[in-house]
VMD Tcl script that draws the C-alpha trace (Angstrom):
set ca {
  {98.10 5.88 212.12}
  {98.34 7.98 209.12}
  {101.46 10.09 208.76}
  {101.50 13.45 207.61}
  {103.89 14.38 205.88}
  {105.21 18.11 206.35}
  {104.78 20.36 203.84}
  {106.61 23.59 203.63}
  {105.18 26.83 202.90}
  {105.85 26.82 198.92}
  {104.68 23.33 199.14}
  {101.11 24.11 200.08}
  {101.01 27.38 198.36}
  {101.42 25.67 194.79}
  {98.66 23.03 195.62}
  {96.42 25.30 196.83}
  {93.66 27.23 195.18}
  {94.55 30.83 195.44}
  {97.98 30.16 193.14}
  {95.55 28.32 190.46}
  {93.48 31.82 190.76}
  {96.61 34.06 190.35}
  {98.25 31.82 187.66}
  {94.87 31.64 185.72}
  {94.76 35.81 186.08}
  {98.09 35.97 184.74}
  {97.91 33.83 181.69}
  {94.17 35.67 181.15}
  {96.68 39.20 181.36}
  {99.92 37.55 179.25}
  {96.70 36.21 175.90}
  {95.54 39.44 176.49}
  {98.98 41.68 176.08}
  {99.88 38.99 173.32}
  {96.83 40.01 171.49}
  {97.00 43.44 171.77}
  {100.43 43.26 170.46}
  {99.53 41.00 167.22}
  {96.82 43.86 166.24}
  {99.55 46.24 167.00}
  {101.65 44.16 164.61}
  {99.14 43.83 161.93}
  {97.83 47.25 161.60}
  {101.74 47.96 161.01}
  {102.27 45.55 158.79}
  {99.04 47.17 156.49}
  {100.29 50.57 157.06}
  {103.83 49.64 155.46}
  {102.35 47.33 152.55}
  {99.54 50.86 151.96}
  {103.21 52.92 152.03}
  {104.62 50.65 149.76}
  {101.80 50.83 147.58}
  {102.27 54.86 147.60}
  {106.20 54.49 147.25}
  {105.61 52.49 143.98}
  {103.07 54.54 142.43}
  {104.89 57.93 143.52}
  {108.19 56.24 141.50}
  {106.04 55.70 138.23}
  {104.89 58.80 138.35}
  {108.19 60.34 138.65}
  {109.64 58.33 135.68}
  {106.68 59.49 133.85}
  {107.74 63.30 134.33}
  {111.39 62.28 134.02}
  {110.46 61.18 130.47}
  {108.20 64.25 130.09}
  {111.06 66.39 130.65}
  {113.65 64.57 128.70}
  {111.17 64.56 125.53}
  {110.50 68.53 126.43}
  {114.56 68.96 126.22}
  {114.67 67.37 122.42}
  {114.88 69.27 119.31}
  {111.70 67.43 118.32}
  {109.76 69.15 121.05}
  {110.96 72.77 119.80}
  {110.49 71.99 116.13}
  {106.79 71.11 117.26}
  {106.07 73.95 119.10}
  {107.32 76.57 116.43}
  {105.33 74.75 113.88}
  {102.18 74.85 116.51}
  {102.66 78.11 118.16}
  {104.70 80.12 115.97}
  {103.33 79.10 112.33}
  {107.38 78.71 111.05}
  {108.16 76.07 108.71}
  {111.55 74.96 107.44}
  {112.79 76.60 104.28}
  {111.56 74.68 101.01}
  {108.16 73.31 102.97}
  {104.87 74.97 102.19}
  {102.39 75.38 104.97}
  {98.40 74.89 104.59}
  {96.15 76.05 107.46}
  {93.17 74.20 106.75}
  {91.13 76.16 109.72}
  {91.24 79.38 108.78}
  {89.60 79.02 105.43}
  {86.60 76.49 107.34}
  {86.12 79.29 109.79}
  {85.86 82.20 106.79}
  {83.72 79.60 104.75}
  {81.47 79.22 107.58}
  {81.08 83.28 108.07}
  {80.94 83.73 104.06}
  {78.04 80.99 104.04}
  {76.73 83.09 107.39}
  {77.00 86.60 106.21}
  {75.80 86.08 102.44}
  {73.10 83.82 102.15}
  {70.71 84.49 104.53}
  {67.96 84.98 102.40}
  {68.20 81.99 100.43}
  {65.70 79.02 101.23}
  {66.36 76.59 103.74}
  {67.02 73.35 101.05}
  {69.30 75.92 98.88}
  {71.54 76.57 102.32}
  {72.01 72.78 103.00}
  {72.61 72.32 99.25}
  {75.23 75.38 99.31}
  {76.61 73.18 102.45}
  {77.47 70.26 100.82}
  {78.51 71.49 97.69}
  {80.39 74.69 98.19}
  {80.92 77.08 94.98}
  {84.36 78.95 96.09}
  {85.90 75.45 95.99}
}
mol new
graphics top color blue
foreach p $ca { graphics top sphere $p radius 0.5 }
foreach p [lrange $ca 0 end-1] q [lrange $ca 1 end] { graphics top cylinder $p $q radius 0.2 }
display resetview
């Protein structure tokens, strides 16, 4: 006769079917959460490395005003803009504006010689008189 041997309850439940089923469902579930949570994972991990990114080009462009401002402090910056802006010079220095005389040429050459021939113009051009 063949014995059977007794089985309890947990015995026949983990060689049975229906726990292959639910622990086939919950692996399926646990790769699916693990997933989920590595695209999670990545798409933070871009999103810092893009910040970083902005962080480091945000600092350059401070230290680029930073030295914008510091060169706007200096003396040098002043002197500049009074020479520019304000047409001063420092004593014993003599001061040429170069456009002003171009721009009265060009309205002398304008205003007085419009009835001379077209070649005479060009040749007046190149080889201003009042020089």
């Amino acid at each position: 006769m063949i014995q059977r041997s007794r089985q309890t309850f947990w015995g026949r439940f983990y060689n049975s079917n229906v726990f292959i089923i639910l622990l086939s469902v919950f692996l399926v579930f646990s790769l699916f959460k693990v997933g989920k949570e590595l695209i999670k994972r990545h798409a933070i991990n871009q999103e810092i490395g893009d910040l970083n990114e902005q962080l480091v080009s945000v600092q350059q462009e401070k230290d680029k005003l930073k030295d914008l401002v510091s060169y706007l402090e200096t003396d040098k910056y002043v002197e500049e803009q009074a020479r520019l802006q304000l047409n001063l010079s420092k004593p014993g220095e003599k001061r040429i504006d170069l456009t002003t005389d171009q721009e009265n040429q060009v309205v002398e050459f304008k205003n007085g010689e419009e009835d001379l021939s077209n070649w005479q113009k060009w040749f007046n051009y190149f080889f201003p008189s009042n020089l």
